[in-house]
MARTI-936513 format. One record per residue: residue number from 1; residue in one letter; x, y, z of N, C-alpha, C in turn. Coordinates in Angstrom, 1 decimal. Each point is the difference from the previous one (the first is absolute). Layout:
// MARTI-936513
+-----+---+--------+--------+--------+--------+--------+--------+--------+--------+--------+
|   k | r |     nx |     ny |     nz |    cax |    cay |    caz |     cx |     cy |     cz |
+-----+---+--------+--------+--------+--------+--------+--------+--------+--------+--------+
| NUM | a |      X |      Y |      Z |      X |      Y |      Z |      X |      Y |      Z |
...
+-----+---+--------+--------+--------+--------+--------+--------+--------+--------+--------+
// end
This chain:
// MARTI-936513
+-----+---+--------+--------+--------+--------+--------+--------+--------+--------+--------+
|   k | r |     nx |     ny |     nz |    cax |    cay |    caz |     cx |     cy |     cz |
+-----+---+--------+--------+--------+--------+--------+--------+--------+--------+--------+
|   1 | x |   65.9 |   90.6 |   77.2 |   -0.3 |    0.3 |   -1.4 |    0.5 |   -1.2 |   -0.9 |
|   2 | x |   -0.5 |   -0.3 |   -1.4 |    0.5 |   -1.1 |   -0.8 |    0.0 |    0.6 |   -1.1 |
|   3 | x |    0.4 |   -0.8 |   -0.9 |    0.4 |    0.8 |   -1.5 |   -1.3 |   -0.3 |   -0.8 |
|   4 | x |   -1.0 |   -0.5 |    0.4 |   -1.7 |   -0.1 |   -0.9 |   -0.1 |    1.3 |    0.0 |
|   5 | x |    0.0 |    0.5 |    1.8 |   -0.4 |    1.8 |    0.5 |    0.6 |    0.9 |   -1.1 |
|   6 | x |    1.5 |   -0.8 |    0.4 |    0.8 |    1.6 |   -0.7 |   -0.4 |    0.1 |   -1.8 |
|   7 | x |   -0.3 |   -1.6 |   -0.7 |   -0.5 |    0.2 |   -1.5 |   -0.9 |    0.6 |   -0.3 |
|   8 | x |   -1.6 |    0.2 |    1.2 |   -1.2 |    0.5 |   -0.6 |   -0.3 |    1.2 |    1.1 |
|   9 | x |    0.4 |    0.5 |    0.8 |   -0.2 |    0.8 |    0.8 |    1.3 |    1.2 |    0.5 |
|  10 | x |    1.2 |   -0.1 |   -0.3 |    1.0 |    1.0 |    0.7 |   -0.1 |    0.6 |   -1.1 |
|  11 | x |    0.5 |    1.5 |    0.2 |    0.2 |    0.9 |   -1.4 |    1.5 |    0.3 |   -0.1 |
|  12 | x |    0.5 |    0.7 |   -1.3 |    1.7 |    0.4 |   -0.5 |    0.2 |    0.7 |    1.5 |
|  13 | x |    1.7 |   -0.7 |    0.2 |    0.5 |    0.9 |    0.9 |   -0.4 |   -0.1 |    1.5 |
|  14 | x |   -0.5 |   -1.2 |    0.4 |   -0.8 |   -0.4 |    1.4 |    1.2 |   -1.0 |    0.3 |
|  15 | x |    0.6 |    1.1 |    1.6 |    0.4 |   -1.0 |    0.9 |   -0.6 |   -1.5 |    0.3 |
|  16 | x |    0.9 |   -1.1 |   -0.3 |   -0.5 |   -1.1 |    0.4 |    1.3 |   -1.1 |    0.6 |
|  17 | x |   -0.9 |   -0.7 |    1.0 |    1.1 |   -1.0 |    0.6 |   -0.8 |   -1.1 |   -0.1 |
|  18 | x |    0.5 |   -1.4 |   -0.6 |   -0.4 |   -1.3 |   -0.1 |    1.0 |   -0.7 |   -0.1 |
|  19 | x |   -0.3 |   -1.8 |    0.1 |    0.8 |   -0.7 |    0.4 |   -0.3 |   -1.2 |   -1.2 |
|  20 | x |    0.9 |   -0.8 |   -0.3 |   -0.4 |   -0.7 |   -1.2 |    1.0 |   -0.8 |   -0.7 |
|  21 | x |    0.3 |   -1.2 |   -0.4 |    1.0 |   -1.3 |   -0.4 |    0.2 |    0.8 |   -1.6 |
|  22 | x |    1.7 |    0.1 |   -0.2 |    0.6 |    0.2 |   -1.3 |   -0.2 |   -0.6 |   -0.7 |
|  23 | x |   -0.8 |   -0.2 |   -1.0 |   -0.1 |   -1.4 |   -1.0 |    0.9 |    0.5 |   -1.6 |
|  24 | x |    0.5 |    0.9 |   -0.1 |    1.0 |    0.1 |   -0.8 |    0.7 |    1.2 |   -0.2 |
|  25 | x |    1.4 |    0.1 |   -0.1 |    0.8 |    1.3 |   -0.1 |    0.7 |    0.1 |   -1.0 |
|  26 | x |   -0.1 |    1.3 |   -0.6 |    0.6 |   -0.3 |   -1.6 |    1.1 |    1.2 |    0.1 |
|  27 | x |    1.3 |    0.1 |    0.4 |    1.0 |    1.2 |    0.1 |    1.0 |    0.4 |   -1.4 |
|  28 | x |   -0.5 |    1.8 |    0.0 |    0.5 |    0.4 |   -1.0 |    0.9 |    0.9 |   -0.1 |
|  29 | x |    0.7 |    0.3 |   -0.6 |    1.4 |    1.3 |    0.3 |   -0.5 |    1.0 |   -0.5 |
|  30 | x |    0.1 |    1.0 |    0.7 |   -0.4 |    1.7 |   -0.6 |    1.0 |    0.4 |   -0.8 |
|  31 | x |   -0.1 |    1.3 |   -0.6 |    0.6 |    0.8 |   -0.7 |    1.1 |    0.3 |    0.7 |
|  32 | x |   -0.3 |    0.4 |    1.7 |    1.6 |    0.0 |    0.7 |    0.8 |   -1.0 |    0.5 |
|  33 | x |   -0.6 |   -1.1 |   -0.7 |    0.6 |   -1.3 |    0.0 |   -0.2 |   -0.5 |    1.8 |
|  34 | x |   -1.1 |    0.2 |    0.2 |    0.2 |   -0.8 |    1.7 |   -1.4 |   -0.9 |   -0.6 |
|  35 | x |   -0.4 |   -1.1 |    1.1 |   -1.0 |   -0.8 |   -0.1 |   -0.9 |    0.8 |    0.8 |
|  36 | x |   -1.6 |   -0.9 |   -0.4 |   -1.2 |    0.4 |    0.4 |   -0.4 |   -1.4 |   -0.1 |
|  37 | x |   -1.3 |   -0.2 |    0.3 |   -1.5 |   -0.9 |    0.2 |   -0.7 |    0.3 |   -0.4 |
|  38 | x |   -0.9 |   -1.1 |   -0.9 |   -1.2 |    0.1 |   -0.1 |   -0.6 |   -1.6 |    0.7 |
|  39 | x |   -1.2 |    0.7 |    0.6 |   -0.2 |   -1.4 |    0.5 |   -1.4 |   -0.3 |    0.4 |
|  40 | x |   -0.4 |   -1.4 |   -0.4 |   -1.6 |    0.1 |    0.2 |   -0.1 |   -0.9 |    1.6 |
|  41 | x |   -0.5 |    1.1 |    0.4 |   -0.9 |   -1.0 |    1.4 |   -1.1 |    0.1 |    0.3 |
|  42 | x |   -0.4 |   -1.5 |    0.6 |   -1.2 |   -0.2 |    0.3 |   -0.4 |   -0.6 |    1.5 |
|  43 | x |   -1.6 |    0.2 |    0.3 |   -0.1 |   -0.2 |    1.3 |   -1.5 |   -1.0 |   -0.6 |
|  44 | x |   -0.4 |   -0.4 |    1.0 |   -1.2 |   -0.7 |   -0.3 |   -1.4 |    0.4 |   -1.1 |
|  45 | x |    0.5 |    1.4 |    0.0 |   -1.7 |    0.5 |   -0.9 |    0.5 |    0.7 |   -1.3 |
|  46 | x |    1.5 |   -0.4 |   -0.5 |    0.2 |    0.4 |   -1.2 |    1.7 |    0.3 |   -0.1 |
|  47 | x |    0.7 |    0.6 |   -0.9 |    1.1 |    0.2 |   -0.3 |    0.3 |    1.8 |   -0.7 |
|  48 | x |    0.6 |    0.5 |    0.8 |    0.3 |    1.4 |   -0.7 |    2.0 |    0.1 |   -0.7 |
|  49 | x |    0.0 |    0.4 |   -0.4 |    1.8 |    0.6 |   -0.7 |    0.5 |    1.5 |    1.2 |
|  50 | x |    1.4 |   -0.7 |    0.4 |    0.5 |    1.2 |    0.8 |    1.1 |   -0.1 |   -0.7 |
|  51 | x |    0.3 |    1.5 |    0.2 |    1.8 |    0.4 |   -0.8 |    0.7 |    0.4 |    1.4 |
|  52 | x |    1.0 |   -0.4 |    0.1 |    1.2 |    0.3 |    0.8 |    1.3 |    0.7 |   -0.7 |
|  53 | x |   -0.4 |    1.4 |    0.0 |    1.2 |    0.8 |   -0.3 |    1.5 |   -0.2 |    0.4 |
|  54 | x |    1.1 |    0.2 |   -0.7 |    1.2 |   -0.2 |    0.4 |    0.3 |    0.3 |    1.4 |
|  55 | x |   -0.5 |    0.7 |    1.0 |    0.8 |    0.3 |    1.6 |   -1.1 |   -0.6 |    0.3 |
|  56 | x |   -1.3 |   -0.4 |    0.0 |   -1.0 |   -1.3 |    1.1 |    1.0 |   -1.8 |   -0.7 |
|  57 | x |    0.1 |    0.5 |   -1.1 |    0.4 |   -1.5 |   -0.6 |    1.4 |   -0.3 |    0.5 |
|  58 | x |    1.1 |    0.9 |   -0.2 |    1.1 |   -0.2 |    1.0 |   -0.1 |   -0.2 |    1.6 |
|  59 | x |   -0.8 |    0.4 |    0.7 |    0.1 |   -0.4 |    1.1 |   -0.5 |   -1.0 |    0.4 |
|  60 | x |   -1.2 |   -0.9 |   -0.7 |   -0.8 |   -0.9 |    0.0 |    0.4 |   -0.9 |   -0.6 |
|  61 | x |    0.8 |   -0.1 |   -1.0 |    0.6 |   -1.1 |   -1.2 |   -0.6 |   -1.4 |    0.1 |
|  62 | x |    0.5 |   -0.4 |    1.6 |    0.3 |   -1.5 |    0.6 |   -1.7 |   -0.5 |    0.3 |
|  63 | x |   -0.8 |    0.8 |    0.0 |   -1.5 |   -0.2 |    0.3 |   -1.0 |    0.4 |   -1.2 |
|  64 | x |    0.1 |    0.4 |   -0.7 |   -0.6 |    0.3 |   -1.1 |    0.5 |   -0.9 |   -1.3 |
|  65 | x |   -0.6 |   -1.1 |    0.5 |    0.2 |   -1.3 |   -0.8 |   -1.3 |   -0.8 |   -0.2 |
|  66 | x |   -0.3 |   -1.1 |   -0.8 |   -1.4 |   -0.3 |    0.2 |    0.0 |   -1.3 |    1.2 |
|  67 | x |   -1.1 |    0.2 |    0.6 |   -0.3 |   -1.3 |    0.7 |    0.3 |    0.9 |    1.5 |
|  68 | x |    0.1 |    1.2 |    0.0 |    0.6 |    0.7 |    1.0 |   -1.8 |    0.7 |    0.5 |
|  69 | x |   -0.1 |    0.1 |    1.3 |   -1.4 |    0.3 |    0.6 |    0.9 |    1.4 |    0.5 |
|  70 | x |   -1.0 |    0.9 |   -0.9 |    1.0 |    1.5 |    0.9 |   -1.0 |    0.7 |    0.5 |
|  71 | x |   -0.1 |    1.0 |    1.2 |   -0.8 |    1.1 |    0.0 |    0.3 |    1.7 |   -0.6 |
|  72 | x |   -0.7 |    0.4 |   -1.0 |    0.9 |    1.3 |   -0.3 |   -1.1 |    1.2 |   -0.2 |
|  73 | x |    0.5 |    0.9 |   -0.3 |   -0.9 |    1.5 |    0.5 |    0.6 |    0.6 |   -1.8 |
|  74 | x |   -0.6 |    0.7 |   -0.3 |   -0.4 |    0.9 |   -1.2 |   -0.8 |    1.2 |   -0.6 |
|  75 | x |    0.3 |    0.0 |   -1.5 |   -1.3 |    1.1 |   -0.4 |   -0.2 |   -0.8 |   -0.9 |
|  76 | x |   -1.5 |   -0.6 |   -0.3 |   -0.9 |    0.1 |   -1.3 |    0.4 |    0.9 |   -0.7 |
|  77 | x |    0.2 |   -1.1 |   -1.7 |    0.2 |    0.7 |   -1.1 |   -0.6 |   -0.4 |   -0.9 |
|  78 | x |   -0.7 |    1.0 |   -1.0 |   -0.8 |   -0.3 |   -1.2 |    0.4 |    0.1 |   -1.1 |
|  79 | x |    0.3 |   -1.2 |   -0.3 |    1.4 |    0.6 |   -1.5 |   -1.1 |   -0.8 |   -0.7 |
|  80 | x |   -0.3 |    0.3 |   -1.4 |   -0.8 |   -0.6 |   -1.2 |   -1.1 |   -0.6 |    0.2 |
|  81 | x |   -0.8 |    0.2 |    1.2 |   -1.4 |   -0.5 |    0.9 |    0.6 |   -1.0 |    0.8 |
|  82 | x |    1.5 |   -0.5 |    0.2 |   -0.2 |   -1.5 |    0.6 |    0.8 |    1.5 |    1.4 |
|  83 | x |   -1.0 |   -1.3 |    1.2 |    0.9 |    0.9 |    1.3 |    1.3 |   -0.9 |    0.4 |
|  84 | x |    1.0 |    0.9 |    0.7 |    1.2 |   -0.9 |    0.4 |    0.4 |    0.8 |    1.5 |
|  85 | x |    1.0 |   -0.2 |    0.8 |    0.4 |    0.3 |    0.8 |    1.1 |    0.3 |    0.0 |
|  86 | x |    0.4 |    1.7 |    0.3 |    1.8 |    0.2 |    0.2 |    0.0 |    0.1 |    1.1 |
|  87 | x |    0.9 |   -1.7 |    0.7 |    0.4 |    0.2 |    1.0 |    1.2 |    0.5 |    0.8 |
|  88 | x |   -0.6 |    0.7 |    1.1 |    1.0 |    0.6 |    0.6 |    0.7 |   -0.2 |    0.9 |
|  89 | x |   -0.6 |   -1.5 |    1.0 |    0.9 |   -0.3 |    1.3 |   -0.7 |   -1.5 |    0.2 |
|  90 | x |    0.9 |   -1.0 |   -0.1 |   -0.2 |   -1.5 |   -0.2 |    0.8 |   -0.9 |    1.0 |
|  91 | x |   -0.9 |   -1.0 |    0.4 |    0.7 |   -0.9 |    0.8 |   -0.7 |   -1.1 |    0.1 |
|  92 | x |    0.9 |   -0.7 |    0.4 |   -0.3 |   -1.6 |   -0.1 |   -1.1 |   -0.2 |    1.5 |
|  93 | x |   -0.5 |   -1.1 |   -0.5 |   -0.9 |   -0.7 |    1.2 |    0.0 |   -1.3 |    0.3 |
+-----+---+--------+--------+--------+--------+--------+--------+--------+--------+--------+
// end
């Protein structure tokens, strides 16, 4: 799968696993004061935005950086027409 597929074809809430180079991470503190991710990656046929909640972002910290080629698994999310990915389980390649 690539993230062209997942922009014009997956629907809200569809398991998906793809692989794809960090081209930027922007980390923010929540309300319970722990960090999170937001982060755009891209693969050859486009660029989508994944969030890394505080327990994927804690365990992943050291690899969820940009320039980093990761493979990760998620759910499609349709927040204000743009789709993004909450990823659930990440790793480097």
């Amino acid at each position: 799968m690539n993230i062209k597929k997942i922009k014009e074809e997956i629907g809200n809430g569809i398991q998906i696993t793809i692989a794809g180079i960090i081209e930027t991470s922007r980390q923010v503190i929540t309300k319970n004061n722990e960090r999170m991710a937001f982060l755009k990656i891209s693969d050859l046929t486009g660029s989508i935005e994944a969030v890394a909640f505080p327990s994927i972002f804690k365990e992943s910290v050291d690899i969820l950086v940009p320039e980093k080629c990761i493979a990760f698994s998620g759910k499609v999310s349709l927040r204000n027409g743009e789709k993004s990915v909450i990823i659930e389980a990440v790793k480097e390649i």
